[in-house]
SEDOSE-524149 format. One record per residue (C-alpha): residue number from 0; residue in three letters; x, y, z. Coordinates in nm, 4 decimals, always signed. Layout:
N
+-------+------+----------+----------+----------+
! filum ! lofi !       px !       py !       pz !
+-------+------+----------+----------+----------+
!   NUM !  ala !        X !        Y !        Z !
...
+-------+------+----------+----------+----------+
END
This chain:
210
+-------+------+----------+----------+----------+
! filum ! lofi !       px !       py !       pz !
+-------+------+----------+----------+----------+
!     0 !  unk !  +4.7714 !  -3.0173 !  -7.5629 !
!     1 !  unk !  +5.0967 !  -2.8738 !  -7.6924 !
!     2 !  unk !  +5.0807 !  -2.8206 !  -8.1164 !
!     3 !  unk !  +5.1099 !  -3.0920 !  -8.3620 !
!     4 !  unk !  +5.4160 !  -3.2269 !  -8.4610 !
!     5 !  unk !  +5.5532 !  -3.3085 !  -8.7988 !
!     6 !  unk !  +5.5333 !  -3.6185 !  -8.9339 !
!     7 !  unk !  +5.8985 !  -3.7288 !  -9.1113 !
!     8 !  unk !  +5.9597 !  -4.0901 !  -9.2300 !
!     9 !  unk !  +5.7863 !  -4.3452 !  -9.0391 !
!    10 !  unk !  +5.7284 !  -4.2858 !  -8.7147 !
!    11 !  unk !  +5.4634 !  -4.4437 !  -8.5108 !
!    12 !  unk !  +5.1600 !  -4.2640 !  -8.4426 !
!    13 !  unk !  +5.1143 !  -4.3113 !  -8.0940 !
!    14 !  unk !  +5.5109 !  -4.0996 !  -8.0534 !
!    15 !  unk !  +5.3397 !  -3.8465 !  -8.2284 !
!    16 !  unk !  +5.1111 !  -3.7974 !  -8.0031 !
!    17 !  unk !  +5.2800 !  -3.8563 !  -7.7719 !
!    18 !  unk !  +5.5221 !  -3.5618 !  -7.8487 !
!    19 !  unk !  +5.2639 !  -3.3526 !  -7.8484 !
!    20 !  unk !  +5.1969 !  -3.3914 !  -7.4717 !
!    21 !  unk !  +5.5496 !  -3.3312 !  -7.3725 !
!    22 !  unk !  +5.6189 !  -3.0067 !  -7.3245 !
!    23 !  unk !  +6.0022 !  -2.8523 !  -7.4594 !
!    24 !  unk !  +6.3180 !  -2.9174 !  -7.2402 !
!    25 !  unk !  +6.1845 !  -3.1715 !  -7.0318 !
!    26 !  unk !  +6.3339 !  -3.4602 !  -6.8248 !
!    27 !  unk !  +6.1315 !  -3.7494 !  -6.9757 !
!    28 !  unk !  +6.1644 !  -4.1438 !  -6.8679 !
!    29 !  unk !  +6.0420 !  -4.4095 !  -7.1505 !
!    30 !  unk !  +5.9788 !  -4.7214 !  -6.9771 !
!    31 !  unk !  +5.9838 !  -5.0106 !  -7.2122 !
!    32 !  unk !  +6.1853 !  -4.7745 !  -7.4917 !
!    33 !  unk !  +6.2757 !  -5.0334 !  -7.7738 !
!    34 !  unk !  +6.5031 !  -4.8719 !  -8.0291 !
!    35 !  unk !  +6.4765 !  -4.5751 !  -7.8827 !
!    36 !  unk !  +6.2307 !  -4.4206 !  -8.1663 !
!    37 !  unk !  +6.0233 !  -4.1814 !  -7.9568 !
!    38 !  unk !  +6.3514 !  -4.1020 !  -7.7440 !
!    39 !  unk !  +6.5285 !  -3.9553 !  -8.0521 !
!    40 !  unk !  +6.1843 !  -3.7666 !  -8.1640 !
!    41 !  unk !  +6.1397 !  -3.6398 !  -7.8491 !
!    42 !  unk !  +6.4743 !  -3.5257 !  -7.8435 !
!    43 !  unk !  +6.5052 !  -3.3831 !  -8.2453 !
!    44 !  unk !  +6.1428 !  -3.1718 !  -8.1319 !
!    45 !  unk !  +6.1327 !  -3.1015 !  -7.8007 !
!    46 !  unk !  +6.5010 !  -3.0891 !  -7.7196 !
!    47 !  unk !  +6.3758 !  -3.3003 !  -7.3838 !
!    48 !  unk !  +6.6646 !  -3.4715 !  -7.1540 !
!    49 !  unk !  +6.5502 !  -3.7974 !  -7.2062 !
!    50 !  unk !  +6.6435 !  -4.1438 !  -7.0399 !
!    51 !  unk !  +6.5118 !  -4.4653 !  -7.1488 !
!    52 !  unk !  +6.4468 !  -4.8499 !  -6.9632 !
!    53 !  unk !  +6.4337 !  -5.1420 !  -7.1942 !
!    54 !  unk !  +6.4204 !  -5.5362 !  -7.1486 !
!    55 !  unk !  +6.6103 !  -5.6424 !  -7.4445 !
!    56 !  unk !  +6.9706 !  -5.6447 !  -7.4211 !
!    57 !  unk !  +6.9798 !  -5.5946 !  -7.8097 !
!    58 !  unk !  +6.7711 !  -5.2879 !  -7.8315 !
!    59 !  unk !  +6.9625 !  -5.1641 !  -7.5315 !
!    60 !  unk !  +7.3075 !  -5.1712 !  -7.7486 !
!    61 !  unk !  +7.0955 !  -5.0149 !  -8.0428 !
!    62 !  unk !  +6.9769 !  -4.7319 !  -7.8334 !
!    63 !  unk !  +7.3471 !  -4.6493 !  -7.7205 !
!    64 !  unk !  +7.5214 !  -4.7075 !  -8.0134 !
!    65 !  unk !  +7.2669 !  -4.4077 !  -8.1300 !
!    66 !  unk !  +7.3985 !  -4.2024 !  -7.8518 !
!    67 !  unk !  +7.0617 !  -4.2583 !  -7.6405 !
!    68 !  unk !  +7.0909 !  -4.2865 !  -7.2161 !
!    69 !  unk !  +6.9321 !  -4.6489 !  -7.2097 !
!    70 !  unk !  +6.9724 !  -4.9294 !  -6.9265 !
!    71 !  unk !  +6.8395 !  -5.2545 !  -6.9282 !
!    72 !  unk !  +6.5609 !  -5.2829 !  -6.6679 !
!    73 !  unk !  +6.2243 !  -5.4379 !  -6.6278 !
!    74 !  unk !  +5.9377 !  -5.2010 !  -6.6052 !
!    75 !  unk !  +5.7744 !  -5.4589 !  -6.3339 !
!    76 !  unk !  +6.0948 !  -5.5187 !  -6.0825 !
!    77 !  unk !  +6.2723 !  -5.1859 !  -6.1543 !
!    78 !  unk !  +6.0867 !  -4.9255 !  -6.1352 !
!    79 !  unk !  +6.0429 !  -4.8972 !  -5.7281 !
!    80 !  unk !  +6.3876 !  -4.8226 !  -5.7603 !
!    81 !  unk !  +6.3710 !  -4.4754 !  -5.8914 !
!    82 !  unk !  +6.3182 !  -4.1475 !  -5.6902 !
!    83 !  unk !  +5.9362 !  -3.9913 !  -5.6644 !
!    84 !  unk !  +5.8850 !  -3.7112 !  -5.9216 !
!    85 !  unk !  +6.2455 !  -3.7438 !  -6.0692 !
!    86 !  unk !  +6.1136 !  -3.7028 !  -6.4062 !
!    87 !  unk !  +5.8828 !  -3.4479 !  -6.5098 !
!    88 !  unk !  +5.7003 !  -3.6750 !  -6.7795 !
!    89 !  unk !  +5.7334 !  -4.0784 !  -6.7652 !
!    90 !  unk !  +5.6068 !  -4.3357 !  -7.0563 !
!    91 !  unk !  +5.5023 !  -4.6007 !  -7.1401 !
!    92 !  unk !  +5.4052 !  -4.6595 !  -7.4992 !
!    93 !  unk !  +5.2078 !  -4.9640 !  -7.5813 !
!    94 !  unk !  +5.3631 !  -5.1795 !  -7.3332 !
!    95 !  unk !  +5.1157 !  -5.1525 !  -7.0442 !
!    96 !  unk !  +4.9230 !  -5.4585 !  -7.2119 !
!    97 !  unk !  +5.2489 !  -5.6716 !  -7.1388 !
!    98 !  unk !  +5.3642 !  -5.6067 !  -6.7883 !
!    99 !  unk !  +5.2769 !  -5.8835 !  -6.5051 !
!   100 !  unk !  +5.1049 !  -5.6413 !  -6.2513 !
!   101 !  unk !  +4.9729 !  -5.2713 !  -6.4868 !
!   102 !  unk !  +4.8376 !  -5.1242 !  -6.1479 !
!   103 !  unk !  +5.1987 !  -5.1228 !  -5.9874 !
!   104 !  unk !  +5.3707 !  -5.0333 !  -6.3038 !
!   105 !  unk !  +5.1198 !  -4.7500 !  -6.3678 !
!   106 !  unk !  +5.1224 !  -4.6350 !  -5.9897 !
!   107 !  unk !  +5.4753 !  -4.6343 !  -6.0064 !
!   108 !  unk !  +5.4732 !  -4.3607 !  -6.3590 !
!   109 !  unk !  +5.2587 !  -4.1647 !  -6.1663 !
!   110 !  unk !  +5.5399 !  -4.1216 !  -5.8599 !
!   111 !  unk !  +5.8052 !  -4.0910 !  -6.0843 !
!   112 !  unk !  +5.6832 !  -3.8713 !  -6.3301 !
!   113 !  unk !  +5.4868 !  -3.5562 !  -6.2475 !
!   114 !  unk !  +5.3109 !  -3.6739 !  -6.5272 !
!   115 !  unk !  +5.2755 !  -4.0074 !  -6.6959 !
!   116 !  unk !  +5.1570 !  -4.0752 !  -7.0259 !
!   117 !  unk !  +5.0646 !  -4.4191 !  -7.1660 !
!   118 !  unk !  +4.9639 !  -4.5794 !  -7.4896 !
!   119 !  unk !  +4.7922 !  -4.8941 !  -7.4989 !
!   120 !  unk !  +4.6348 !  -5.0776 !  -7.8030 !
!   121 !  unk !  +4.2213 !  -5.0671 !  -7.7615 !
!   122 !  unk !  +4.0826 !  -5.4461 !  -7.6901 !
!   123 !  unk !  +3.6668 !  -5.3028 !  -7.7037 !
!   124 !  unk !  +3.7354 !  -5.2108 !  -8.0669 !
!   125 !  unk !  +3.4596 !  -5.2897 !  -8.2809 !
!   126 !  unk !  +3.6550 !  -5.5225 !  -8.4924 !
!   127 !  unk !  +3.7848 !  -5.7579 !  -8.2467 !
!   128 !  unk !  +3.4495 !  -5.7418 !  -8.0571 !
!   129 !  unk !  +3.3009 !  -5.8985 !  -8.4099 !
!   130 !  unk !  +3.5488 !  -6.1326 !  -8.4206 !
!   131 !  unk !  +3.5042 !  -6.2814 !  -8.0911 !
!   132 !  unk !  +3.1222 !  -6.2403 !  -8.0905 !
!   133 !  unk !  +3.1271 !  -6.4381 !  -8.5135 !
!   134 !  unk !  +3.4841 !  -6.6756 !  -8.4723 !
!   135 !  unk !  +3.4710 !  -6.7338 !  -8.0762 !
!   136 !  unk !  +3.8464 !  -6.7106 !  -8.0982 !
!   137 !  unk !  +4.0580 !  -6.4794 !  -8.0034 !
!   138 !  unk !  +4.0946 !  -6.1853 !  -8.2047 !
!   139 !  unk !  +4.3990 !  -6.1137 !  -8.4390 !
!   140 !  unk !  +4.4418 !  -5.7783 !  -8.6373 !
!   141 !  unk !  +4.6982 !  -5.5191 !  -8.7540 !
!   142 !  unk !  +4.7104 !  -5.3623 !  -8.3513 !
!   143 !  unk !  +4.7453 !  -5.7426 !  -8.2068 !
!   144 !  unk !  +4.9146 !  -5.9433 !  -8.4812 !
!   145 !  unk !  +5.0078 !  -6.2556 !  -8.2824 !
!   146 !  unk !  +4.8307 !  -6.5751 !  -8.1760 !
!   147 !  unk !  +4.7238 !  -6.5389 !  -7.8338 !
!   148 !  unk !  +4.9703 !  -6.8598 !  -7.7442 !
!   149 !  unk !  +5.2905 !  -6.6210 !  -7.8599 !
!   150 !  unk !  +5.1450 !  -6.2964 !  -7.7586 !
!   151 !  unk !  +5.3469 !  -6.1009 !  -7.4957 !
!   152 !  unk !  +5.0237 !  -5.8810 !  -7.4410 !
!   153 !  unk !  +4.9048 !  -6.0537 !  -7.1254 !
!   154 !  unk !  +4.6767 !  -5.8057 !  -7.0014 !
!   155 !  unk !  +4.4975 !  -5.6075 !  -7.2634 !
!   156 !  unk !  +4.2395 !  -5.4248 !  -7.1787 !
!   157 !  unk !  +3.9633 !  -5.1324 !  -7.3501 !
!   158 !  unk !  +3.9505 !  -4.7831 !  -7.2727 !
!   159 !  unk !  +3.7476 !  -4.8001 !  -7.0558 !
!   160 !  unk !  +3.8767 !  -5.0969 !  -6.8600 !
!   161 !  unk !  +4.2011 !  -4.8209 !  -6.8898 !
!   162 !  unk !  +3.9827 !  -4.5427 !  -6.7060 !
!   163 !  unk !  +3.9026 !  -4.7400 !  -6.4453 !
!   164 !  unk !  +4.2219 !  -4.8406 !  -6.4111 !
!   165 !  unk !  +4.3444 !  -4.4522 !  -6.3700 !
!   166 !  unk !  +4.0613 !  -4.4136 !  -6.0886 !
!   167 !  unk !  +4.1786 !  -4.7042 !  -5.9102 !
!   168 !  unk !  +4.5491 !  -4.5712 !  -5.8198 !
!   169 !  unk !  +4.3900 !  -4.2089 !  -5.7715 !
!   170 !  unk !  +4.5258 !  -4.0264 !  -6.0938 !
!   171 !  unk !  +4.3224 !  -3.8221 !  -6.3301 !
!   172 !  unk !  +4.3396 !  -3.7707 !  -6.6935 !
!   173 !  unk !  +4.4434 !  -3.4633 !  -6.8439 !
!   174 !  unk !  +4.4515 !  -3.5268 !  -7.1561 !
!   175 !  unk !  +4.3368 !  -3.8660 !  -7.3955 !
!   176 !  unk !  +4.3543 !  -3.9439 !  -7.7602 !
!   177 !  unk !  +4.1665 !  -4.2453 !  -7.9182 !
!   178 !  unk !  +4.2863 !  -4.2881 !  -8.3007 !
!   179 !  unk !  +4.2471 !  -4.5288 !  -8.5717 !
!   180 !  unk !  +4.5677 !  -4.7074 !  -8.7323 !
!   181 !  unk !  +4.6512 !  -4.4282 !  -8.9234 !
!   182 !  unk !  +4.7268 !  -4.1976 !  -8.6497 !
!   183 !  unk !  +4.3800 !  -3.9880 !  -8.7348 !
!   184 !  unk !  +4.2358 !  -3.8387 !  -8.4472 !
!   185 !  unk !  +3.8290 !  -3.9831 !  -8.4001 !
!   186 !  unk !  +3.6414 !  -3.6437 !  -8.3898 !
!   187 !  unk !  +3.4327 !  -3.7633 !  -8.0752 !
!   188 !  unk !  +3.4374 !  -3.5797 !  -7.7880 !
!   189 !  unk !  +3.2584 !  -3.6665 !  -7.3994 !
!   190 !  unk !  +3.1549 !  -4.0043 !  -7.5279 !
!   191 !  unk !  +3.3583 !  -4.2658 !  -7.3604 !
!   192 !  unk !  +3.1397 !  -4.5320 !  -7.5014 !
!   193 !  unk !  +3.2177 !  -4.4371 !  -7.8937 !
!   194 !  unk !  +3.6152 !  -4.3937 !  -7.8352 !
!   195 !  unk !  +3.6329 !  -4.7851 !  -7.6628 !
!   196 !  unk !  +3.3812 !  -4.8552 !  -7.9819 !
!   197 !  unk !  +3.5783 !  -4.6590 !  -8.2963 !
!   198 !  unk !  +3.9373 !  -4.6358 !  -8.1233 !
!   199 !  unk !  +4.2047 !  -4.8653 !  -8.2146 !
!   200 !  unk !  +4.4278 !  -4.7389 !  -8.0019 !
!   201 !  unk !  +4.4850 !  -4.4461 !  -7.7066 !
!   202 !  unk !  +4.6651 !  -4.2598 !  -7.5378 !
!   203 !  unk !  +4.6708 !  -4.1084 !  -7.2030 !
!   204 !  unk !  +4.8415 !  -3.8314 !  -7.0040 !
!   205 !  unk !  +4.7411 !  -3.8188 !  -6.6773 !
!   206 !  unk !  +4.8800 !  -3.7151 !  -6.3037 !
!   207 !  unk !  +4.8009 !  -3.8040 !  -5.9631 !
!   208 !  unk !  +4.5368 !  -3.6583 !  -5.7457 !
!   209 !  unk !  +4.6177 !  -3.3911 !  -5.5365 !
+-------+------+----------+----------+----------+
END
């Protein structure tokens, strides 16, 4: 994993880490991009050529009127449209969870990107398995704020549901992060089982079999 990078202001956690898996002066690909946040960090601290997909018109116009390459796409219908391995890294930060099909839109990161990395908020955390095991509803907290009936995160999943996942469309992980909500690394290392239990969230850099 490339060294940490500075925190400044409020960015989120998950770009941090993120940045730290990107290696300087590459061509990166955020699928599902927003404001453009981790685009502009990723450019201000790894000088990467970046490109960005986003849904939303508005955060589209945002991203551009901050000098950011953005075009609205869907990461579901528009991804097949790109060239294999045009991108050296491509992204997907805490978004997975909201896609219609996360196999295609994962297999398709991993032929676009020589690399893809992917951030996904942790459904086997310990505090939303106590909620559903003491309120048999479904869980609300700080990662998943919204009622499941307004909830654009269709398909969450745990980390280890996630690893399965990677298996399944023949990648391998190179490198993985499970952190709390502050951004604070959990100090666990080759147990699986404790990072789906103690991690909020993850995230994932991985590439395809060889």
């Amino acid at each position: 994993m490339q060294k940490a990078v500075p925190f400044t202001g409020q960015q989120r956690a998950d770009h941090l880490l993120i940045a730290e898996m990107v290696a300087p002066g590459s061509r990166v690909l955020d699928v599902g991009c927003g404001d453009g946040a981790l685009l502009k960090l990723l450019a201000d601290t790894k000088g990467v050529d970046g490109r960005g997909v986003e849904l939303s018109r508005e955060k589209v116009n945002l991203c551009v009127k901050s000098g950011l390459s953005v075009i609205q796409g869907d990461a579901d219908r528009d991804l097949a449209d790109y060239p294999d391995q045009s991108f050296d890294y491509a992204i997907l930060s805490l978004t997975i969870q909201a896609t219609r099909d996360p196999k295609t839109v994962l297999a398709n990161l991993l032929r676009i990107g020589r690399r893809a990395i992917v951030s996904f908020p942790n459904f086997g955390h310990w505090r939303i398995r106590a909620q559903l095991l003491f309120s048999g509803r479904m869980p609300m907290t700080p990662n998943l704020p919204e009622p499941w009936y307004t909830t654009a995160d269709a398909h969450l999943c745990t980390i280890k549901d996630f690893v399965d996942l990677v298996e399944i469309v023949n990648a391998e992980v190179e490198a993985a992060v499970a952190f709390n909500a502050k951004g604070q690394r959990l100090p666990i290392k080759n147990s699986l089982s404790l990072q789906n239990l103690l991690g909020e969230k993850a995230v994932f850099r991985l590439k395809r079999r060889a």
